[in-house]
N, C-alpha and C positions, 0 to 999 in steps of 0.2 A: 237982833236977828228977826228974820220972817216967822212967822208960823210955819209956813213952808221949808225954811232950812231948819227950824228944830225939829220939824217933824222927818227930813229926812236924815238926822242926826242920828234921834229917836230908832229911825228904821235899822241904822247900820250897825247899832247897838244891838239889837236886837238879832238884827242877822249875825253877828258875830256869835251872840251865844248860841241861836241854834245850830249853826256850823264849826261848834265848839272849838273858835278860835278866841280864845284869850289875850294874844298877844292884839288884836285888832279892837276888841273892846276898851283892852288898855292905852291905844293910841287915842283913845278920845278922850279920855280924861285929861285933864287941865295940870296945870306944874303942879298946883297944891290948890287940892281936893279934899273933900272924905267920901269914903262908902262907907254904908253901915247897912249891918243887917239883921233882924231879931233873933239869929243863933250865935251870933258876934257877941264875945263879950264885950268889947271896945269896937269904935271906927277902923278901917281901913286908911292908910293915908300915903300908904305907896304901891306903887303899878305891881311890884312883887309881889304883895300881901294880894291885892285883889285878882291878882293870875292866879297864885294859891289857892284861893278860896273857890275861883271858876273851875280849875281842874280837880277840887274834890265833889263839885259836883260830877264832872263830866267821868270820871272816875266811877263815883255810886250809880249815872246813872249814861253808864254807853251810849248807850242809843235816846239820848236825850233827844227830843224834838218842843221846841218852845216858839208859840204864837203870840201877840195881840189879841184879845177879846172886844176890848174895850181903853178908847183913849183921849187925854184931854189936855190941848196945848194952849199955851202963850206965849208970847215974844221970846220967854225966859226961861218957862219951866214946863214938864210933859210930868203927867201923873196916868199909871196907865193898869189897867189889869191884864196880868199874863194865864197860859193857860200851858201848862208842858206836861208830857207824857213817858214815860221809860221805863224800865225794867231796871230793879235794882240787883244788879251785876257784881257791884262791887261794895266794898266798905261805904257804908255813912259819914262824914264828920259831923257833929252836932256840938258845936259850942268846941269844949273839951276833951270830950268823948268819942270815943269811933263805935259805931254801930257794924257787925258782919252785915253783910249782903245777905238777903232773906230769897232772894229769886222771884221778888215779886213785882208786878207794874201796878204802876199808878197813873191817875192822872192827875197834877196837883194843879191848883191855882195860887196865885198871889199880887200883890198888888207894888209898885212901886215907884217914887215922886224923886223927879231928878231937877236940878237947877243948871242952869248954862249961863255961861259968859264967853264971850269972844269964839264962842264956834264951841267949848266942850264945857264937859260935867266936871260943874266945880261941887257939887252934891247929890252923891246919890243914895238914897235910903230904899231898899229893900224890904220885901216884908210878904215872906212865903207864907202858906198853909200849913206852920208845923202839923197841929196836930192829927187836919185832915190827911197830912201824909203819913201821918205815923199810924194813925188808925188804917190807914190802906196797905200797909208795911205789916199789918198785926201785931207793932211793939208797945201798942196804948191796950190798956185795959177796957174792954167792951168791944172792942174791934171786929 
């Protein structure tokens, strides 16, 4: 692929989450894939599991709105830092656990490196601000 088509690959991915569409995000992923993401205790490796995982966010944070910062392509892979905003509305999932809704906004950052083949994400790895969100949540100590 171009630079130009992974990056607007990249876009649609992206617009997907901010217009907390999951199912569209998951049309880009590849027959067999992984997603992985540092609250994950294992990969993701079906469209189910990673719609799951999207709609608890979108869930904890309703009015989720997620940007680009910063980003950086090649033929094959986009590594990019995101920058998203919301109020937490609802429950948390973390790993295992669910965290209540605290009623509080954030704005979190995070970074994450995707690999492509044939037009989709045959690897995507995630890798949010836990604990800068958890300190903005007030659920870390020092916060």
């Amino acid at each position: 692929m171009s630079r130009a088509e992974v990056e607007q690959l990249d876009d649609r991915g992206m617009a997907a989450w901010d217009q907390h569409d999951a199912a569209a995000f998951t049309a880009l992923l590849a027959d067999e894939f992984t997603f992985s993401d540092v609250m994950a205790p294992e990969p993701f490796r079906s469209r189910e599991q990673v719609q799951a995982y999207m709609e608890g966010w979108f869930t904890a944070f309703p009015d989720m709105r997620v940007k680009t910062t910063s980003r950086v392509v090649t033929e094959d892979q986009v590594a990019a830092e995101v920058e998203f905003t919301g109020t937490n509305t609802g429950p948390l999932r973390m790993g295992s656990q669910e965290v209540p809704a605290t009623g509080k906004s954030v704005t979190g950052t995070g970074t994450y490196f995707a690999s492509i083949e044939d037009g989709k994400f045959v690897s995507f790895r995630a890798y949010p601000d836990v604990a800068g969100m958890m300190a903005q949540l007030e659920l870390m100590p020092g916060a």
